[in-house]
HTML snippet that shows the backbone in 3Dmol.js (N, CA, C, O; Angstrom):
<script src="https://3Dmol.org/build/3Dmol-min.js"></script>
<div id="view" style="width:600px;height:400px;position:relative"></div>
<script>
const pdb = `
ATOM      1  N   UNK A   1       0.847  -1.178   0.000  1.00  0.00           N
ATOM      2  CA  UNK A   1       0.000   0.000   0.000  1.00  0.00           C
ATOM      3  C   UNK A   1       0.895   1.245   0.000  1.00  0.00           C
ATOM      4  O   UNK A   1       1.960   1.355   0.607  1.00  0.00           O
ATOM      5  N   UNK A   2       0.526   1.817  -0.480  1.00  0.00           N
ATOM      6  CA  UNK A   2       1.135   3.454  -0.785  1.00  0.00           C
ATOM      7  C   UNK A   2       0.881   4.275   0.648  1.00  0.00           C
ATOM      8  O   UNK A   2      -0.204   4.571   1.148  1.00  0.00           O
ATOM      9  N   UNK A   3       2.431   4.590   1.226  1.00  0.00           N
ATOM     10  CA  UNK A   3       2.108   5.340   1.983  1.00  0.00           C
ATOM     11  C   UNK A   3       2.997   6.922   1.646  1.00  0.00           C
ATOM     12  O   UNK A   3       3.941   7.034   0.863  1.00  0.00           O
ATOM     13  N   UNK A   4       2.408   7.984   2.441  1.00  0.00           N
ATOM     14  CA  UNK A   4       2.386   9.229   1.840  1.00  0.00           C
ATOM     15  C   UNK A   4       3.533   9.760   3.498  1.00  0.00           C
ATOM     16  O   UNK A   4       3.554   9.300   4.639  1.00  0.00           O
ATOM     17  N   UNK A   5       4.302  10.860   2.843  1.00  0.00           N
ATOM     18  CA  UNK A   5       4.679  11.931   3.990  1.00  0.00           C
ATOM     19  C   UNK A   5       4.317  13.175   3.691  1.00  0.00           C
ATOM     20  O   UNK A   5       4.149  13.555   2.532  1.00  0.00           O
ATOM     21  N   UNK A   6       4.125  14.123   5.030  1.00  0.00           N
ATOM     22  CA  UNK A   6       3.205  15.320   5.092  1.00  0.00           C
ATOM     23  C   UNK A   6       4.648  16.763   5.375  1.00  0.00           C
ATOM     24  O   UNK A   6       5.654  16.547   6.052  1.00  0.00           O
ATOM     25  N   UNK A   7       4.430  17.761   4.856  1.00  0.00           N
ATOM     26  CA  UNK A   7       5.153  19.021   5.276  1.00  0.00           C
ATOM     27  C   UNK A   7       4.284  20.041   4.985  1.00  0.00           C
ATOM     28  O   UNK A   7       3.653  20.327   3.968  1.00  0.00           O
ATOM     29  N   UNK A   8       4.396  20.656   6.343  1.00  0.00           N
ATOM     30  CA  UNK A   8       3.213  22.070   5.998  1.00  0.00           C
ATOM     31  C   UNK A   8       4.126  23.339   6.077  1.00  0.00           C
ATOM     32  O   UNK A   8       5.072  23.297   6.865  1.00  0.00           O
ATOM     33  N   UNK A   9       3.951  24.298   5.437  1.00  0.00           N
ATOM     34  CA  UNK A   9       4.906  24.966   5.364  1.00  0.00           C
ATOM     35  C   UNK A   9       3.397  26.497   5.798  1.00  0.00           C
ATOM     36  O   UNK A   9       2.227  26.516   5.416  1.00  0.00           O
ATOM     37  N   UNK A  10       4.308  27.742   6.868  1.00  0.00           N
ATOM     38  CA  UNK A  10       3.271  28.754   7.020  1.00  0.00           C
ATOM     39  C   UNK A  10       3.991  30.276   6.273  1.00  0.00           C
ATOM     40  O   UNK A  10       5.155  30.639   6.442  1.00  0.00           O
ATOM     41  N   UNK A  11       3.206  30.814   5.646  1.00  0.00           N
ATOM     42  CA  UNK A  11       4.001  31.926   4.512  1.00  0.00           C
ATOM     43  C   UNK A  11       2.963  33.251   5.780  1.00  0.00           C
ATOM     44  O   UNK A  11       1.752  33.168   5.986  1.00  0.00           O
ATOM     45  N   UNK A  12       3.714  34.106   6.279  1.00  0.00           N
ATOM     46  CA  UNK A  12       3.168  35.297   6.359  1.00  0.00           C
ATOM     47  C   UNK A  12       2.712  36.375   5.350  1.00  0.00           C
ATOM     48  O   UNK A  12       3.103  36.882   4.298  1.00  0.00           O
ATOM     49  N   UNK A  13       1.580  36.470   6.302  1.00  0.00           N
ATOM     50  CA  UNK A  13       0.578  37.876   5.440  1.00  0.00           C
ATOM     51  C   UNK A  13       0.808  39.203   5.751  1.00  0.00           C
ATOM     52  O   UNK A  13       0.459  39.523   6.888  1.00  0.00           O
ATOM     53  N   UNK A  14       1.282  40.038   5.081  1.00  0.00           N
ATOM     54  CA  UNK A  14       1.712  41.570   5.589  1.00  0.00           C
ATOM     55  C   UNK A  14       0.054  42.196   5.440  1.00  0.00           C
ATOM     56  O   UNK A  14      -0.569  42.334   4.387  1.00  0.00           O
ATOM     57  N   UNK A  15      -0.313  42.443   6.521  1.00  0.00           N
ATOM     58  CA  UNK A  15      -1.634  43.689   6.392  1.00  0.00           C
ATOM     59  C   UNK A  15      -1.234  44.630   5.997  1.00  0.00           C
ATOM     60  O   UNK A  15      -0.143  45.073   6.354  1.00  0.00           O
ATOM     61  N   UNK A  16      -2.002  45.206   5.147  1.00  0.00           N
ATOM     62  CA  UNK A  16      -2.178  46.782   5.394  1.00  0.00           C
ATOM     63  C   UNK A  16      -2.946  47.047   6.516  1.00  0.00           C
ATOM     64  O   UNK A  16      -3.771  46.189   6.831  1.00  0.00           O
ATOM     65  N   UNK A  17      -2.831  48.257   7.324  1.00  0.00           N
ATOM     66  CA  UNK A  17      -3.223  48.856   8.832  1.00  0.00           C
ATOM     67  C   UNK A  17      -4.702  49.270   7.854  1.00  0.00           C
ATOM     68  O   UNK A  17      -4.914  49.896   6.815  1.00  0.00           O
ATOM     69  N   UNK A  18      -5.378  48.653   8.685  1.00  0.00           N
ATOM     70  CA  UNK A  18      -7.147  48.927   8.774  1.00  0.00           C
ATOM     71  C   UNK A  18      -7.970  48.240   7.399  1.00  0.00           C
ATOM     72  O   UNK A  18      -9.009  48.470   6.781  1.00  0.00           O
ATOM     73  N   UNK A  19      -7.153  47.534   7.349  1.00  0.00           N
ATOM     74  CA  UNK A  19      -7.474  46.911   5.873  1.00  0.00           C
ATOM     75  C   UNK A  19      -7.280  45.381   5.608  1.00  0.00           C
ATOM     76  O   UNK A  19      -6.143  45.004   5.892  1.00  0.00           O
ATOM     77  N   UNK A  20      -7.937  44.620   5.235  1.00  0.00           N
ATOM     78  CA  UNK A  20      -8.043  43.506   4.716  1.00  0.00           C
ATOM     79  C   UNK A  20      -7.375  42.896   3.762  1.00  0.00           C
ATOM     80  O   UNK A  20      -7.484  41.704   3.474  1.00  0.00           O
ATOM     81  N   UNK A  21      -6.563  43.806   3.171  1.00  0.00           N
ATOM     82  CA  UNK A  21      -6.154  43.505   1.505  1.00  0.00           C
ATOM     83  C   UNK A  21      -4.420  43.299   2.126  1.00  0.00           C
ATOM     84  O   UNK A  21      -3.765  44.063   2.835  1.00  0.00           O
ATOM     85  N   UNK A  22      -4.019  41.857   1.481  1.00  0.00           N
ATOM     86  CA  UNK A  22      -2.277  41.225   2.325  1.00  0.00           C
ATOM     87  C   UNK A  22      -1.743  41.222   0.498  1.00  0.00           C
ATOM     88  O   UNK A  22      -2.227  41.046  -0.620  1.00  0.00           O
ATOM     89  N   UNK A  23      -0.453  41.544   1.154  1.00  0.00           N
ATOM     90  CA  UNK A  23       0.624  41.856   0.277  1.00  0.00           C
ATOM     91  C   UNK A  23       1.081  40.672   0.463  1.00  0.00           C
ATOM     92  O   UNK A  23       1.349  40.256   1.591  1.00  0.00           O
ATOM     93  N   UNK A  24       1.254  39.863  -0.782  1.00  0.00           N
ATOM     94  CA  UNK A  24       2.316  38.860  -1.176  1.00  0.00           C
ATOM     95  C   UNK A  24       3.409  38.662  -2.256  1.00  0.00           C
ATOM     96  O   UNK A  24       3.523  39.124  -3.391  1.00  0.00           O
ATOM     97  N   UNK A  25       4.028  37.980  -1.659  1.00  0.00           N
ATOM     98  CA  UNK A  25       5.477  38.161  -2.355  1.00  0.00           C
ATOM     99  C   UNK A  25       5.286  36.811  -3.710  1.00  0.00           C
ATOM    100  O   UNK A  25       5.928  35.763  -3.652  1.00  0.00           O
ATOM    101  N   UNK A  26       4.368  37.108  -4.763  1.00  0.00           N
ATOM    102  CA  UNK A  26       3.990  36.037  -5.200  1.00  0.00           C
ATOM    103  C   UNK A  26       5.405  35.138  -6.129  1.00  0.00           C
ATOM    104  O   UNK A  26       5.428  33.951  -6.452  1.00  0.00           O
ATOM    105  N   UNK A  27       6.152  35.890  -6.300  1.00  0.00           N
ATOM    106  CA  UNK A  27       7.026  35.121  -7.429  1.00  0.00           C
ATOM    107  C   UNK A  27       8.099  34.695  -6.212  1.00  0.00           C
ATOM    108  O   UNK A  27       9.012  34.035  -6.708  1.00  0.00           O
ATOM    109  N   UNK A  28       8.256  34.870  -4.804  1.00  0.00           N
ATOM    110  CA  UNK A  28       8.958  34.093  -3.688  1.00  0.00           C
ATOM    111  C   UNK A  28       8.071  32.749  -3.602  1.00  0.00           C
ATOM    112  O   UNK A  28       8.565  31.622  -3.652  1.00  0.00           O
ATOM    113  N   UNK A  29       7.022  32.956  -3.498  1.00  0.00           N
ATOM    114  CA  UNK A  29       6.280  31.744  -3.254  1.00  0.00           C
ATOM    115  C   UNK A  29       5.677  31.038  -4.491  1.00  0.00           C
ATOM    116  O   UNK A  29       4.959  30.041  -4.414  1.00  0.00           O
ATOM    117  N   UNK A  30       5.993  31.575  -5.494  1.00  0.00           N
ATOM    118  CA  UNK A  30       6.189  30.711  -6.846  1.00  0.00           C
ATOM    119  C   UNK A  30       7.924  29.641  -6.735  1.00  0.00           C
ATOM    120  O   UNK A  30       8.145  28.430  -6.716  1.00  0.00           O
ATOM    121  N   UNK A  31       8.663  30.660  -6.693  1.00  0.00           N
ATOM    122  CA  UNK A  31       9.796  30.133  -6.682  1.00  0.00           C
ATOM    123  C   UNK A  31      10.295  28.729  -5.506  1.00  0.00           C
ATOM    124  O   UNK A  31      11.179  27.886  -5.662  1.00  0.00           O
ATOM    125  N   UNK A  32       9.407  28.912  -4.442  1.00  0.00           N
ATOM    126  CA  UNK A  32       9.419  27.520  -3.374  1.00  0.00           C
ATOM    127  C   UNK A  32       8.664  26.446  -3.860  1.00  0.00           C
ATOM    128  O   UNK A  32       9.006  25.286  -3.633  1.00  0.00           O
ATOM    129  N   UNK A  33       7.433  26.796  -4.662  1.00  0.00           N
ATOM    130  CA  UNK A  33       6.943  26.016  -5.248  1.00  0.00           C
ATOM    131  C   UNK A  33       6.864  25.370  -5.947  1.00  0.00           C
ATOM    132  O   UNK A  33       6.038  24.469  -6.099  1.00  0.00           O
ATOM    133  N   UNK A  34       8.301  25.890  -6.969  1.00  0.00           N
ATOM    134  CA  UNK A  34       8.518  25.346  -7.865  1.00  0.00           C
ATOM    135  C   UNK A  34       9.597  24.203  -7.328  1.00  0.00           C
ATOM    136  O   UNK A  34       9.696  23.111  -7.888  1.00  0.00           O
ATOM    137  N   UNK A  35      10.490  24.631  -6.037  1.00  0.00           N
ATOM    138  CA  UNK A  35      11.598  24.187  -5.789  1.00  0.00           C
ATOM    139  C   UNK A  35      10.937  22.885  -5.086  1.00  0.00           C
ATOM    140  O   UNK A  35      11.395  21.782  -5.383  1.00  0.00           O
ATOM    141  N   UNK A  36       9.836  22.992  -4.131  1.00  0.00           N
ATOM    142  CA  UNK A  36       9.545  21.327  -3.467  1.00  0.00           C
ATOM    143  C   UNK A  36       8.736  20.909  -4.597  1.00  0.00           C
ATOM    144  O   UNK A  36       8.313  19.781  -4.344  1.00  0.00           O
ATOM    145  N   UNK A  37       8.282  21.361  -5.871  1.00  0.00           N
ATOM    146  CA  UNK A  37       7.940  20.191  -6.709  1.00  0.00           C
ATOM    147  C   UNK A  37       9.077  19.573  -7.686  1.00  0.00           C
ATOM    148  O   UNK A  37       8.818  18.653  -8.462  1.00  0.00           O
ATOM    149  N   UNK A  38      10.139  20.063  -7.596  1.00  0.00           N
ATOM    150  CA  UNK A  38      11.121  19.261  -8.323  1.00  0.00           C
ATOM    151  C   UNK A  38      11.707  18.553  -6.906  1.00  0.00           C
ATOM    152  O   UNK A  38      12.596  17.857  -7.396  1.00  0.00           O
ATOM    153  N   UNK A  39      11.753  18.330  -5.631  1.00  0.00           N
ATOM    154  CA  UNK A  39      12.128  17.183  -4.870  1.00  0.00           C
ATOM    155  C   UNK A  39      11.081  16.401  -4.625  1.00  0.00           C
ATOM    156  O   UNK A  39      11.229  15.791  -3.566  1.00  0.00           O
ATOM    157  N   UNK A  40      10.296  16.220  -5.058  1.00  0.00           N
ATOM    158  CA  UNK A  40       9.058  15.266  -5.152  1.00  0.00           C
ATOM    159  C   UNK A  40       7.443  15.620  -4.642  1.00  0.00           C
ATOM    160  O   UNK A  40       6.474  14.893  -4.862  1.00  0.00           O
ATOM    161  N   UNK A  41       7.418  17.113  -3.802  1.00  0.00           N
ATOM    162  CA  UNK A  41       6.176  17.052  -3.084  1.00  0.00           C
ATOM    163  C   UNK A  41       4.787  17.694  -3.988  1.00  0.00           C
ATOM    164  O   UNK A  41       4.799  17.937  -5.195  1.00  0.00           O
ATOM    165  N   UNK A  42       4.244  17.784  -3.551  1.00  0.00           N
ATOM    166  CA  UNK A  42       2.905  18.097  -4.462  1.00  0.00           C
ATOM    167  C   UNK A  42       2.394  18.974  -3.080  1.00  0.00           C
ATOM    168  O   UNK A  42       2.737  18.585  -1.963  1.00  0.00           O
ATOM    169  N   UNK A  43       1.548  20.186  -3.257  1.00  0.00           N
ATOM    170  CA  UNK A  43       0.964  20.702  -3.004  1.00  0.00           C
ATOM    171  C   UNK A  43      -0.586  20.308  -2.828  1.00  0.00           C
ATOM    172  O   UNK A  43      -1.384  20.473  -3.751  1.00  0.00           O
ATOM    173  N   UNK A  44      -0.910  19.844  -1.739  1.00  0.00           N
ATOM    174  CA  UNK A  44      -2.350  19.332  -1.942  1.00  0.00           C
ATOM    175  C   UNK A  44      -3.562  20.209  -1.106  1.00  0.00           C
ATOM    176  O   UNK A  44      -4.701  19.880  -1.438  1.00  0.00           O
ATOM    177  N   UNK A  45      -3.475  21.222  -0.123  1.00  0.00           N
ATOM    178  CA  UNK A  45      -4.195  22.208  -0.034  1.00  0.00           C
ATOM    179  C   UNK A  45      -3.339  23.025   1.006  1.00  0.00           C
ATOM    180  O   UNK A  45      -2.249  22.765   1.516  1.00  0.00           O
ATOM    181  N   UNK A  46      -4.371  24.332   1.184  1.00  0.00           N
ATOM    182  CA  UNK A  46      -4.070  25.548   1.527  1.00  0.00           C
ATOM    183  C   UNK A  46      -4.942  26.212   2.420  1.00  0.00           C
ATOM    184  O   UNK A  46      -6.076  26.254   1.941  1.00  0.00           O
ATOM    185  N   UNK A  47      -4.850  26.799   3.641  1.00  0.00           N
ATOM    186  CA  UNK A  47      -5.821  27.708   3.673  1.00  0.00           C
ATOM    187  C   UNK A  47      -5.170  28.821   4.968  1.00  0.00           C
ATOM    188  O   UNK A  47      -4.031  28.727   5.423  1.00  0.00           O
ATOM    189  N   UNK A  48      -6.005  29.653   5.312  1.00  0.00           N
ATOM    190  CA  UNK A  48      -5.540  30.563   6.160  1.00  0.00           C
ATOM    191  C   UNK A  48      -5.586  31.212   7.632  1.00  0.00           C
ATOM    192  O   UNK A  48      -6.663  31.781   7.810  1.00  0.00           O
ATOM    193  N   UNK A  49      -4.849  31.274   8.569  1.00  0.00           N
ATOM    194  CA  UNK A  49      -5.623  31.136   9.790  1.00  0.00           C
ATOM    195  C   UNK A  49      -5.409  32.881   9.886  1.00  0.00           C
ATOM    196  O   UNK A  49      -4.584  33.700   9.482  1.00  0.00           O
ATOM    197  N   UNK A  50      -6.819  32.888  10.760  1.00  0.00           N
ATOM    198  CA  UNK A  50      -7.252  34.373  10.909  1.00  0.00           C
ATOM    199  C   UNK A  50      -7.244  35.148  12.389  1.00  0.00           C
ATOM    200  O   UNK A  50      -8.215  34.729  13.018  1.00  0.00           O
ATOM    201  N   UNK A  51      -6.488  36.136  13.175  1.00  0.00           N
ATOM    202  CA  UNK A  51      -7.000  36.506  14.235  1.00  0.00           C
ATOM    203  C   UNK A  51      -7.309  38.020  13.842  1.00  0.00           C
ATOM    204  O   UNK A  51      -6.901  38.751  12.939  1.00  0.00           O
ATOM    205  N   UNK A  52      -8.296  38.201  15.013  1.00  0.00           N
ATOM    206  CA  UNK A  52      -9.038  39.800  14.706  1.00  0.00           C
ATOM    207  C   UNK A  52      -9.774  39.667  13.372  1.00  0.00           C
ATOM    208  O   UNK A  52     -10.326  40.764  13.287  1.00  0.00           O
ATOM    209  N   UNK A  53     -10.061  39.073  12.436  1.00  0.00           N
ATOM    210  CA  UNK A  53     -10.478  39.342  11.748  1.00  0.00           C
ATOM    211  C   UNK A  53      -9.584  39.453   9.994  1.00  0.00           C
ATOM    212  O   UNK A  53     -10.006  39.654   8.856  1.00  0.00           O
ATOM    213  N   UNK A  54      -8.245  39.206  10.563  1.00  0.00           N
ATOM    214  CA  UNK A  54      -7.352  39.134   9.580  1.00  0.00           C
ATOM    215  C   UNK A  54      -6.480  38.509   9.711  1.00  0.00           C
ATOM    216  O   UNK A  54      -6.048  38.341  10.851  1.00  0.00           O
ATOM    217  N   UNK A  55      -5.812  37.865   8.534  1.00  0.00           N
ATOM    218  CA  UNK A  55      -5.532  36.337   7.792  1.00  0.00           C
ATOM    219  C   UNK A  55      -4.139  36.987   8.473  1.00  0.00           C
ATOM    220  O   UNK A  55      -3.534  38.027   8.212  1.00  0.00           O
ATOM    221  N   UNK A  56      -3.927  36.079   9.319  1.00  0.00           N
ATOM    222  CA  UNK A  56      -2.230  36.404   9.869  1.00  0.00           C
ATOM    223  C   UNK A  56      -1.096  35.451   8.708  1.00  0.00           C
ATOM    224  O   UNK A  56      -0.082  36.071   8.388  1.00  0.00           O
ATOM    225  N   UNK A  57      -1.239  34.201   8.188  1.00  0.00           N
ATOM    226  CA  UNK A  57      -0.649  33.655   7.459  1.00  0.00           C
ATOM    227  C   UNK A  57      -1.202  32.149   6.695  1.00  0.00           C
ATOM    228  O   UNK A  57      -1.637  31.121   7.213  1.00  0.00           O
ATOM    229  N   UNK A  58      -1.080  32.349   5.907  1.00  0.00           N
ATOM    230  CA  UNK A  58      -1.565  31.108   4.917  1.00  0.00           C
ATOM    231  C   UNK A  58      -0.534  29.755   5.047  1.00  0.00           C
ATOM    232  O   UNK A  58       0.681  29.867   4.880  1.00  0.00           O
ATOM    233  N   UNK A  59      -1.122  28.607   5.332  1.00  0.00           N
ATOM    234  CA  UNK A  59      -0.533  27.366   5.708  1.00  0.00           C
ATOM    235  C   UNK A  59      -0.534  26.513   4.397  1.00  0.00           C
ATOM    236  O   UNK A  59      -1.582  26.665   3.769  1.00  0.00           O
ATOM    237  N   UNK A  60      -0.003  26.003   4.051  1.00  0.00           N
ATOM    238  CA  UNK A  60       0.572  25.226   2.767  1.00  0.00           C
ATOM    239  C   UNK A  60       0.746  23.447   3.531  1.00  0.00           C
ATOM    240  O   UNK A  60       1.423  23.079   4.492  1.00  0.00           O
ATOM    241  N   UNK A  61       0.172  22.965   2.961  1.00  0.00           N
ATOM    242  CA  UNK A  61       0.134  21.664   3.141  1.00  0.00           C
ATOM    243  C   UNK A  61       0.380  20.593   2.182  1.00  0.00           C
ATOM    244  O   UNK A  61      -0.556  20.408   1.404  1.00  0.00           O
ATOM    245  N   UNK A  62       1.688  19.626   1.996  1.00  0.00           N
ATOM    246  CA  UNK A  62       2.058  18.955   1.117  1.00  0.00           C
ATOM    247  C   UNK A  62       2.171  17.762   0.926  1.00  0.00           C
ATOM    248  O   UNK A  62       1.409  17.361   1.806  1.00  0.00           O
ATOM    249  N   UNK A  63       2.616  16.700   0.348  1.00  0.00           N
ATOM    250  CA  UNK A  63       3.152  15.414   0.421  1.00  0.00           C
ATOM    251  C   UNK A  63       3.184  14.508  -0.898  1.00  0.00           C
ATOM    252  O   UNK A  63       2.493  14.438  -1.915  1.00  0.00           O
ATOM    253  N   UNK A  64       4.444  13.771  -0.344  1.00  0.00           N
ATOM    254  CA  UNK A  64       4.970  12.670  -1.209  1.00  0.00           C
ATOM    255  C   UNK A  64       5.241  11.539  -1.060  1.00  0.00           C
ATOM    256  O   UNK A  64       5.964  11.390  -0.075  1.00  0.00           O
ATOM    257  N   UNK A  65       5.039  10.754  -1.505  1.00  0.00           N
ATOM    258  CA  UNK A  65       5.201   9.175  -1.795  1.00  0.00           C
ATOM    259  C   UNK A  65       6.356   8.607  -0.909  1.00  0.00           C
ATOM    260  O   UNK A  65       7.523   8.779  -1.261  1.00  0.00           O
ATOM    261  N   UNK A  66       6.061   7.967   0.174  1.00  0.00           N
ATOM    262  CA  UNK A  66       7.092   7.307   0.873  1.00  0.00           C
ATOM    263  C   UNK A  66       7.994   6.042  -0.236  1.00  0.00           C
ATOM    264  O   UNK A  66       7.333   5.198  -0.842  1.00  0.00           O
ATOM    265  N   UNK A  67       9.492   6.098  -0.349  1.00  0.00           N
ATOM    266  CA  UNK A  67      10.076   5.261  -1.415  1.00  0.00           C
ATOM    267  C   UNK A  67      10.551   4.511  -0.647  1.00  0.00           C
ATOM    268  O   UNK A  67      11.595   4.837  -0.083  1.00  0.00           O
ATOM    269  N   UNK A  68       9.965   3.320  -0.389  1.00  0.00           N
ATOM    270  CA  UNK A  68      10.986   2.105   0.002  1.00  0.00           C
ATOM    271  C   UNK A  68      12.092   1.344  -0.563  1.00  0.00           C
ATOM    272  O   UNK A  68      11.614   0.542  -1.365  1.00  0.00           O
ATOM    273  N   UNK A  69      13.098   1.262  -0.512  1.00  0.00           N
ATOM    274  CA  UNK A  69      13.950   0.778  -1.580  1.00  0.00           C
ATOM    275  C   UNK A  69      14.112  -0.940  -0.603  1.00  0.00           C
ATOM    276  O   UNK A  69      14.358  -1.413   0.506  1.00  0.00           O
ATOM    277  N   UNK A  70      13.850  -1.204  -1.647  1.00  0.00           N
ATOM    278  CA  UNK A  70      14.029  -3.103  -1.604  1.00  0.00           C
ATOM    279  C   UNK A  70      15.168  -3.387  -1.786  1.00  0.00           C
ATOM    280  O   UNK A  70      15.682  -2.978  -2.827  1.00  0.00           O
ATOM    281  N   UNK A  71      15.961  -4.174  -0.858  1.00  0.00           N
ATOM    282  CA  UNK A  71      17.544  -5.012  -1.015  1.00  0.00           C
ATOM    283  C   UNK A  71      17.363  -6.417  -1.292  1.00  0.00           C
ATOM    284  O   UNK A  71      16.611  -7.195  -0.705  1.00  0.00           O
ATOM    285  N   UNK A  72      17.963  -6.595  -2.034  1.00  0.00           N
ATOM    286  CA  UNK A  72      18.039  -7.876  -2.625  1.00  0.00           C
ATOM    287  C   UNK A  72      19.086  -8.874  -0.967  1.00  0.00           C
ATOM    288  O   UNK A  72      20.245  -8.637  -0.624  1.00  0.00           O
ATOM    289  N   UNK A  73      18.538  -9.459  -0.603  1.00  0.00           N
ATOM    290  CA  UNK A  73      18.688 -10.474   0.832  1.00  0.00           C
ATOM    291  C   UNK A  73      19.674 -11.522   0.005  1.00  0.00           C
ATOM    292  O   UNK A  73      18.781 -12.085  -0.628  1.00  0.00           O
ATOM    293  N   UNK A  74      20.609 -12.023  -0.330  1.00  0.00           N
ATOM    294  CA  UNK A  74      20.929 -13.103  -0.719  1.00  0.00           C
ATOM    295  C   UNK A  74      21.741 -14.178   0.583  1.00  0.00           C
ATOM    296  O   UNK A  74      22.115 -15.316   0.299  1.00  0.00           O
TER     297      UNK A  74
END
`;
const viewer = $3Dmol.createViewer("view");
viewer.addModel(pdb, "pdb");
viewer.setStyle({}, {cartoon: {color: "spectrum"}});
viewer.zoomTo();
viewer.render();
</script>
């Protein structure tokens, strides 16, 4: 059976003061994304935890294929 490993990764949200609208650094977090999908992980969801009313940082949640490597026992 296929088993899976998990890495969550948390990206901070810069507020603007009195405002809702977060500044992201999108081509930083393109560029990580690109980097754990060439070591094997996949991105499988996302979402954001909120205090006061605003998204303090978005959590990234991942995983990949546990590889067992088989030895030949002789």
């Amino acid at each position: 059976m296929q088993q899976f490993e998990y890495k969550t990764f948390n990206i901070p949200l810069k507020n603007a003061l009195f405002s809702k609208k977060q500044d992201l650094d999108i081509e930083s977090i393109e560029d990580a994304l690109n980097l754990m999908g060439r070591v094997g992980w996949e991105l499988t969801t996302q979402f954001t935890r909120q205090k006061n009313g605003f998204s303090q940082y978005a959590v990234l949640i991942f995983k990949r294929p546990i590889v067992h490597s088989s030895k030949n026992k002789s």
